[in-house]
C-alpha positions, 0 to 999 in steps of 0.5 A: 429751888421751889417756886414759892416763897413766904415773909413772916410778918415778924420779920417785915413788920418791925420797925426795923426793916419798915424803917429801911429805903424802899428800894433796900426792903424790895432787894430783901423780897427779891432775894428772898424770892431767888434764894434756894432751900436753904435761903442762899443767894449766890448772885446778889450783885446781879439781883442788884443790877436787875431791880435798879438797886444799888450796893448800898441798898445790900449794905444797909441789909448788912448792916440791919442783920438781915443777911449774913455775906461770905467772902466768897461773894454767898448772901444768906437771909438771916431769918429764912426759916422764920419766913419759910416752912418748906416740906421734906418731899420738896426740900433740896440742901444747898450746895453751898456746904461750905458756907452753911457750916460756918452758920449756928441756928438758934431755936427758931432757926435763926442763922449766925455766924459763930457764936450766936449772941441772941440777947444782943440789942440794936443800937436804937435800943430795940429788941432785935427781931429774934427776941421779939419772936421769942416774946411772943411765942413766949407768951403764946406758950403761957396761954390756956391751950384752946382746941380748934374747931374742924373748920379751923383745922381743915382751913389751916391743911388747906393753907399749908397744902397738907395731906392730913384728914381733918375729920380724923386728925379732929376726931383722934385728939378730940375723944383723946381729950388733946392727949398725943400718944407719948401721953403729953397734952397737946399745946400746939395743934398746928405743929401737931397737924404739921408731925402727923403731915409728916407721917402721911407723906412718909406713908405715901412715899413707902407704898409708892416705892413699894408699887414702882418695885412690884411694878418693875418686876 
């Protein structure tokens, strides 16, 4: 299980989940920070007892489709991969198979059980938090896209710990006029910087390997 975690200010900045008591905002954040890979937690009711929360505050996450529970005592956090990007070099599948089958993703990988239903609207009449994610990547993907600059893309690798050259991945779009090799214009340079990120650790993995065989004899 990775040390680290994130929160999507899109999920935690809604009234929605501003709106819950304190102490079930907290048991949110530490569940989060006990979850595995794939953002299941095993032992809520122990988390409850160790941060001085109680079933209710659990109850009300519920309620909130915050987390999806299993009859086997699993938690889920619902928009874990709306609140964490995890690299594939780092990335271990949970063990809790079972239970993962019975989850559906949707585009931003959103869990649910069965069905999704993600039109579905909160009984206050507010958006849920997914469809306020898809409104406004929606009108992210409607604006004129914008090159960044080389500080803005050495910032971001900087950020998400990424093993890209910026000079290169800058120069390579730039004289290509943002035009990616399948020729697509590019819309979103940090995907992009995030697939070439990909490529690099894979490079890096094979010549590894490659070295320990040749080493090993």
């Amino acid at each position: 299980m990775a040390r680290k975690r994130m929160f999507d200010i899109e999920v935690v900045d809604t009234d929605l989940f501003l709106d819950m008591p304190q102490s079930t905002q907290n048991l949110y954040f530490h569940l989060g920070m006990r979850a595995d890979d794939d953002g299941f937690v095993s032992n809520p009711k122990k988390i409850i007892k160790l941060i001085g929360a109680n079933e209710d505050d659990l109850k009300i996450l519920i309620a909130k489709s915050l987390i999806i529970p299993f009859e086997s005592g699993i938690i889920v956090i619902r928009h874990w991969k709306l609140n964490n990007y995890l690299r594939k070099d780092r990335y271990i599948e949970t063990i809790y198979k079972k239970e993962k089958n019975m989850l559906n993703e949707d585009e931003n990988g959103v869990y649910s059980l069965g069905i999704p239903n993600d039109n579905q609207m909160l009984t206050n009449g507010q958006p849920s938090i997914e469809e306020n994610s898809k409104e406004k990547k929606s009108k992210v993907n409607n604006k004129a896209f914008v090159p960044p600059t080389l500080d803005e893309i050495k910032k971001y690798i900087n950020e998400k710990e990424l093993k890209v050259d910026g000079l290169h991945f800058y120069n390579y779009f730039t004289e290509g006029n943002w035009i990616d090799s399948k020729g697509n214009k590019v819309k979103n340079w940090k995907q992009k910087l995030l697939t070439w990120n990909g490529y690099t650790e894979s490079k890096e993995t094979k010549a590894k390997n490659a070295m320990e065989e040749f080493l090993n004899g």
